[in-house]
C-alpha positions in Angstrom: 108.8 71.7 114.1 105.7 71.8 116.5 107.7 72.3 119.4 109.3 75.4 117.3 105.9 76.8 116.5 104.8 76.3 120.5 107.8 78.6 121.5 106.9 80.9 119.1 103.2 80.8 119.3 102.3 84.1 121.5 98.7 82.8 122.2 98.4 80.6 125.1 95.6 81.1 126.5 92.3 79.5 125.3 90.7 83.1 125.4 93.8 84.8 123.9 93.0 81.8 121.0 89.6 83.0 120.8 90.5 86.7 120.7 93.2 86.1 117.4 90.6 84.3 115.8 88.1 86.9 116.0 90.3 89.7 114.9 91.8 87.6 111.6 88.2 87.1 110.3 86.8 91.0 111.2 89.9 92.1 109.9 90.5 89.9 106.6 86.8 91.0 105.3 87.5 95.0 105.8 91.0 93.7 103.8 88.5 93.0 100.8 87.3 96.4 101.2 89.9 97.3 98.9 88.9 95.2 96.2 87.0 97.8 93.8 90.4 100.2 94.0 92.4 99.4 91.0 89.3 99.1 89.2 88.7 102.4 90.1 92.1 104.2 89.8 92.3 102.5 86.2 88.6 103.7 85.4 89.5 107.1 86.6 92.3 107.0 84.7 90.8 106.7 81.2 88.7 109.8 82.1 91.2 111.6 82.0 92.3 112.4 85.5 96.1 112.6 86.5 97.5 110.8 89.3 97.1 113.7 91.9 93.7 113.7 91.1 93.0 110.4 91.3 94.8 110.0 94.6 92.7 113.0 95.3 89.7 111.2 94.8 90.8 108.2 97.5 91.4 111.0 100.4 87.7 111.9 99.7 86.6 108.0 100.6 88.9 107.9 102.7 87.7 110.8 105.1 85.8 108.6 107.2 88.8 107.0 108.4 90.3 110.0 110.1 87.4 111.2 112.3 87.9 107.6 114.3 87.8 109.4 117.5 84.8 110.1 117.2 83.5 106.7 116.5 85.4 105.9 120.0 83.9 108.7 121.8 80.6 107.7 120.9 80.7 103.9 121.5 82.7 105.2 125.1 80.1 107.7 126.0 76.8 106.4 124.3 75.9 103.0 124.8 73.2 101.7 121.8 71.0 99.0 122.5 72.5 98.7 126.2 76.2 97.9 125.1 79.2 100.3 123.8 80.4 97.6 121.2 78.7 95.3 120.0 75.2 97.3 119.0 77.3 99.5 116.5 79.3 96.4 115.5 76.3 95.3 113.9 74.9 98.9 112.7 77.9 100.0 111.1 78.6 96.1 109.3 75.3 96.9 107.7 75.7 100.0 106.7 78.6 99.5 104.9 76.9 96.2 103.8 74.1 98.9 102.1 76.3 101.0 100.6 78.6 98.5 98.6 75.2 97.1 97.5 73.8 100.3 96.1 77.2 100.5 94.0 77.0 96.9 92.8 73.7 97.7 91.5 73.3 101.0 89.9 73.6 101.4 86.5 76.6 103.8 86.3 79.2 105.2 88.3 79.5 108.9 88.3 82.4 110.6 90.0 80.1 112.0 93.0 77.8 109.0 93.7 81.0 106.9 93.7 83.0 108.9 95.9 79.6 109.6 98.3 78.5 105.4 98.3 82.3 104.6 98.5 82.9 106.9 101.7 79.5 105.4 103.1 80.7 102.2 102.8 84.3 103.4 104.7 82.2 104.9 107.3 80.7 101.7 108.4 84.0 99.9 108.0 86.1 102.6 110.2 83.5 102.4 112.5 84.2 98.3 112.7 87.7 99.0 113.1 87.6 101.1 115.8 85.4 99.0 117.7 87.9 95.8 116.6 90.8 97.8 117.9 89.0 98.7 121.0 88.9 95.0 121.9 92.5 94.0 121.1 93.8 97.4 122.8 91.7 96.6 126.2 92.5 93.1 126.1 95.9 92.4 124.5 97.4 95.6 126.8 97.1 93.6 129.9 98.5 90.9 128.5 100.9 91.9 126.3 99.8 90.3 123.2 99.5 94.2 121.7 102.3 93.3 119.3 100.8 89.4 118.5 97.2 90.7 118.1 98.0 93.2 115.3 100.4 90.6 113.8 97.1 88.4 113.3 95.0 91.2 112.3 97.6 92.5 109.4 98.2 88.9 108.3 94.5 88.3 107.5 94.4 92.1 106.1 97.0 91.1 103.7 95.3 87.2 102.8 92.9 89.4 101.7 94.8 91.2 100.0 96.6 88.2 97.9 92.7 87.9 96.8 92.3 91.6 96.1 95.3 91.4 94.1 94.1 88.8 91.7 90.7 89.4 91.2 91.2 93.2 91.7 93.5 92.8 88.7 90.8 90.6 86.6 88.4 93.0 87.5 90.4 96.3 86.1 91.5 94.6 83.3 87.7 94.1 82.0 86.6 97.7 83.6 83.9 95.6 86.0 83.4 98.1 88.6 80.0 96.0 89.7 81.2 92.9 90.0 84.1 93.9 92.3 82.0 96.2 94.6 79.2 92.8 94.3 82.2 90.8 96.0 83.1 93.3 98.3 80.2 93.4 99.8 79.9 89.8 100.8 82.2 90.4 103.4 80.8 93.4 105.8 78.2 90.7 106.5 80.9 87.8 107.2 81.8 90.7 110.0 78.2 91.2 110.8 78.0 87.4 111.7 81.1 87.6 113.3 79.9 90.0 115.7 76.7 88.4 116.6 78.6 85.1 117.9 81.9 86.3 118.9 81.7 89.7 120.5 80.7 89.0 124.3 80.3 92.9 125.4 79.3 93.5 128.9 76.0 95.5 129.1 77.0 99.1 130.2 76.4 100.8 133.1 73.7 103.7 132.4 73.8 107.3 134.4 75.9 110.2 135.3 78.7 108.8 137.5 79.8 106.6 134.4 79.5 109.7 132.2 81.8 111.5 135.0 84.1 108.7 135.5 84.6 108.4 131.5 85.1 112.4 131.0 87.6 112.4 133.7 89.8 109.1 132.1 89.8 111.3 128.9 90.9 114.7 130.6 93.7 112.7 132.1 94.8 111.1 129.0 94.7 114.5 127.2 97.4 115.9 129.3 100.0 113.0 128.9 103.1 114.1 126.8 104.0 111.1 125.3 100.5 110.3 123.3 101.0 113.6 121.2 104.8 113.1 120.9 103.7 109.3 119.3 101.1 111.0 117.3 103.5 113.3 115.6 105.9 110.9 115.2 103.7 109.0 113.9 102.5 111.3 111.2 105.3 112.4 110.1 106.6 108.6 109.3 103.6 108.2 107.0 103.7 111.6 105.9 107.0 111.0 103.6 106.0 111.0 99.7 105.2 107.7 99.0 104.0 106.2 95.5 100.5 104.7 95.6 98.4 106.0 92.7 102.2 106.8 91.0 103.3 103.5 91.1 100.1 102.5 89.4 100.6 105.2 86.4 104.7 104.0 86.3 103.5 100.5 86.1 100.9 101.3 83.5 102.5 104.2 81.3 106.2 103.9 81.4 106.4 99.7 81.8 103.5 98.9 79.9 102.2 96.1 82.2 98.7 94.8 82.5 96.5 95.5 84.9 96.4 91.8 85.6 99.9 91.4 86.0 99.6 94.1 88.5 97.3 92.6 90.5 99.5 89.8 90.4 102.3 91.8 91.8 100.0 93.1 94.3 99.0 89.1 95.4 103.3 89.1 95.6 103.0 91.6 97.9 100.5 91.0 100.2 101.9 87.4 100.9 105.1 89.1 101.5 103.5 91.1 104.5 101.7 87.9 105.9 105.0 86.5 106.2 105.9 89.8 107.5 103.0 89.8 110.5 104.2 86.6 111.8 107.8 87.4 111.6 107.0 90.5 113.7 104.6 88.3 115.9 107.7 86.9 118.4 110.1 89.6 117.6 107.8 92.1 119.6 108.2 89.5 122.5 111.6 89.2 122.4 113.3 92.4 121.6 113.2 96.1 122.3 110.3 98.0 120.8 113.1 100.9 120.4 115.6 98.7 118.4 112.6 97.6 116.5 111.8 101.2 115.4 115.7 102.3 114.9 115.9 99.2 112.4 112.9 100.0 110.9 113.4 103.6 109.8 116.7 101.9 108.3 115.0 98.8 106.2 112.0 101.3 105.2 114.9 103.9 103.5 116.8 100.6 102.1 113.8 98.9 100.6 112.2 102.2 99.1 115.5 102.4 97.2 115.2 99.8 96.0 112.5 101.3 93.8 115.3 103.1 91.4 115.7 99.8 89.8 111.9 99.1 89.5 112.8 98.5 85.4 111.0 95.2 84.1 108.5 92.3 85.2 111.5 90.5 87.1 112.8 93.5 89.0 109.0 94.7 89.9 108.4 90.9 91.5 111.5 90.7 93.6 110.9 94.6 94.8 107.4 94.3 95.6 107.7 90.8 97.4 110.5 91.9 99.7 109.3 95.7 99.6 106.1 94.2 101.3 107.6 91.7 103.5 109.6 94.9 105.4 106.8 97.3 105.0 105.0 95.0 107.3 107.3 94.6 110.2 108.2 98.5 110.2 104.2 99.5 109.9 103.2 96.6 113.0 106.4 98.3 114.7 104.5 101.9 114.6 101.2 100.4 115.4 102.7 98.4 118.4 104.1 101.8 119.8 100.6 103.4 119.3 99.1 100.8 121.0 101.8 100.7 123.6 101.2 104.3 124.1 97.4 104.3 124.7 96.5 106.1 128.2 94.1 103.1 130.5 90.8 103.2 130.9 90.7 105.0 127.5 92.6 102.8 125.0 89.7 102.7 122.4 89.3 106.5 121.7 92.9 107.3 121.7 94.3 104.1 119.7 91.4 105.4 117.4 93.0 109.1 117.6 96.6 107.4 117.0 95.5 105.7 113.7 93.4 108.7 112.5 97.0 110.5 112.6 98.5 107.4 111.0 95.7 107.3 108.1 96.0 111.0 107.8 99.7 110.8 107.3 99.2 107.8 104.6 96.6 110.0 102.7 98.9 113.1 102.7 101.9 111.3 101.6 99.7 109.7 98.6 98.5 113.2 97.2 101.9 114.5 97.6 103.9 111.5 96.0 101.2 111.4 93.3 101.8 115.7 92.9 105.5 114.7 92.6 105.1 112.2 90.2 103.2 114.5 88.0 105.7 117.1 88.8 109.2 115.8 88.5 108.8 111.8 87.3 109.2 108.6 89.3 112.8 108.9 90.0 112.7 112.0 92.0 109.8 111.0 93.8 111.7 107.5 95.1 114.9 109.9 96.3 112.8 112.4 98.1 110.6 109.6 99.5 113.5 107.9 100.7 115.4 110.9 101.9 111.9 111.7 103.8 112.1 108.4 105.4 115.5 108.7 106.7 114.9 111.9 108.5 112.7 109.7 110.9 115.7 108.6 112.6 116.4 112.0 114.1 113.1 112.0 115.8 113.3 108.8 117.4 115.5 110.4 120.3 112.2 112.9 121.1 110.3 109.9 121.9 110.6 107.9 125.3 109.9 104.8 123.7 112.0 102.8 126.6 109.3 104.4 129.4 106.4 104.0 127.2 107.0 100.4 126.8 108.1 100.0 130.6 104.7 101.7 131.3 102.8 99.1 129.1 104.5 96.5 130.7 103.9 97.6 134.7 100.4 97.4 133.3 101.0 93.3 132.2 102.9 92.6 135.6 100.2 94.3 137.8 97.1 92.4 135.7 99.7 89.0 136.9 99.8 89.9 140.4 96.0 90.7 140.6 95.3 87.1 138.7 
């Protein structure tokens, strides 16, 4: 068994080591972000909004997440403090420290002042990802680990998330919006320390020829084909209905479970997709980032319909655990051909572009699946979601994904030869 795990182990290196343990800890405390969410939705709920609305609501917090290129321009072209990462590492870590604080604190939670503290607090944390993904982009690129490092940084997301799904679930249950935003916060500061002993940034190089030399990298990039071919692809993947404030008022209203039971099925879930990350950890070594995205279009349709016998407590565990197992390995299978695609000397700013697409294509999909919902019940919505999903495959053709990979690659084997 150890010599199995040493094959399989992508990380040789002791700085590759280093690297995988940073991005699991920064990434599993923005997975606990999500920890006031159902609380949320359910409080929401018993206002009286419908599940548009509520899903409404989430692509209002969730705004700061597509304007990431922007945080990467600005960390690219602005250096704070001297250094383009790690001096807004530690702004935005407390700022979204601050503004899960203020929520854990005030006495009640209007619609507006939770959706404005909410979005503060996913401003600091989009921020932090961006400058995460910078770092695994630049370094696990040359060394392609691109595939490995996102393995690690989804598998913590989702130990997170097995947290998130049981105290998420306790936490809706008794309607205690303080004490879940009071546990959420904890973690922006885990990041904050994080960053002041593990991010090593190299002070940057102040004046105009940097400026120049930057501007130019991003004119170049802007004119490659193949980034806005990924980024529509891209979007159009997540774009396809799918259920996530639904699911929750399906769940609730038509199967009568808990709100504890669903965070339960949540937990199910998530531990599904950490055995998901590292199933996808070697596979991105070993075989064909095309194959990878063919078979993943087909498992995605398979495993959404599995949805049309989402009837009882037993069906909704053994859909949910293997739903989240596949969603895993077809989502790190997107993200690795983002990554993949990335133009040099700019990887930070347009992997930050690529996932602003992504999120922007998951938010879409949510209002629309939740519109559905309302509109025509759960059943349709499955159907068209997995129809939707299906009509990925004829796309995959419009994207090079052979030469994008060979490209990534040539960019390994030179980084060998100059070693």
């Amino acid at each position: 068994m150890p010599s199995l795990f040493a094959r399989l182990n992508p990380f040789k290196t002791p700085d590759s080591q280093r690297l995988a343990v940073l991005f699991a800890i920064v990434y599993f405390s923005q997975g606990m972000w999500y920890l006031p969410n159902q609380p949320i939705t359910i409080v929401l709920k018993e206002r009286g909004l419908s599940a548009g609305q509520v899903a409404t609501f989430f692509s209002i917090t969730t705004l700061p997440w597509l304007i990431k290129p922007l945080y990467g321009l600005l960390s690219d072209f602005v250096p704070l403090w001297g250094y383009r990462r790690k001096s807004y590492f530690l702004l935005t870590t407390a700022l979204a420290a601050l503004a899960g604080a203020t929520l854990a604190t005030v006495a009640g939670h209007g619609y507006w002042s939770l959706a404005v503290f909410f979005t503060i607090m996913g401003l600091g944390l989009a921020f932090t990802d961006v400058l995460t993904d910078a770092l695994m982009v630049e370094a696990g690129k040359p060394r392609g680990l691109t595939g490995a490092f996102q393995s690690v940084q989804w598998a913590a997301i989702y130990c997170a998330t097995m947290l998130v799904g049981i105290a998420g679930g306790y936490m809706a249950e008794h309607r205690d919006l303080h004490s879940a935003f009071a546990m959420a916060t904890v973690f922006p500061l885990v990041s904050l320390v994080m960053a002041l002993v593990f991010v090593h940034d190299v002070r940057a190089r102040n004046g105009r020829e940097a400026f120049r030399e930057t501007l130019a990298a991003i004119r170049e990039a802007v004119r490659e084909r193949d980034v806005w071919i990924v980024a529509g692809f891209i979007f159009f993947w997540t774009f396809s209905p799918s259920f996530g404030p639904a699911l929750l008022y399906y769940q609730t209203d038509q199967l009568k479970f808990s709100q504890q039971f669903i965070g339960l099925l949540g937990t199910f879930g998530a531990a599904a997709s950490v055995l998901g990350a590292f199933i996808y950890a070697p596979l991105s070594r070993r075989v064909s980032l095309k194959w990878l995205i063919v078979a993943a279009i087909g498992v995605g349709v398979l495993s959404t319909l599995m949805y049309l016998f989402y009837r009882d407590t037993k069906s909704a565990v053994v859909i949910d655990t293997v739903y989240g197992c596949v969603a895993m390995i077809t989502q790190l299978a997107f993200l690795d051909l983002a990554a993949k695609a990335c133009p040099r000397r700019v990887e930070a700013t347009f992997f930050a572009l690529l996932m602003s697409v992504y999120n922007g294509g998951a938010q879409g999909s949510q209002i629309i699946g939740g519109y559905l919902y309302d509109g025509y019940g759960y059943t349709a919505l499955v159907l068209i979601s997995a129809v939707a999903t299906a009509l990925a495959w004829f796309l995959v053709p419009l994207v090079n994904i052979d030469r994008i990979e060979a490209t990534a690659r040539a960019a390994t084997d030179e980084v060998i030869i100059v070693a």
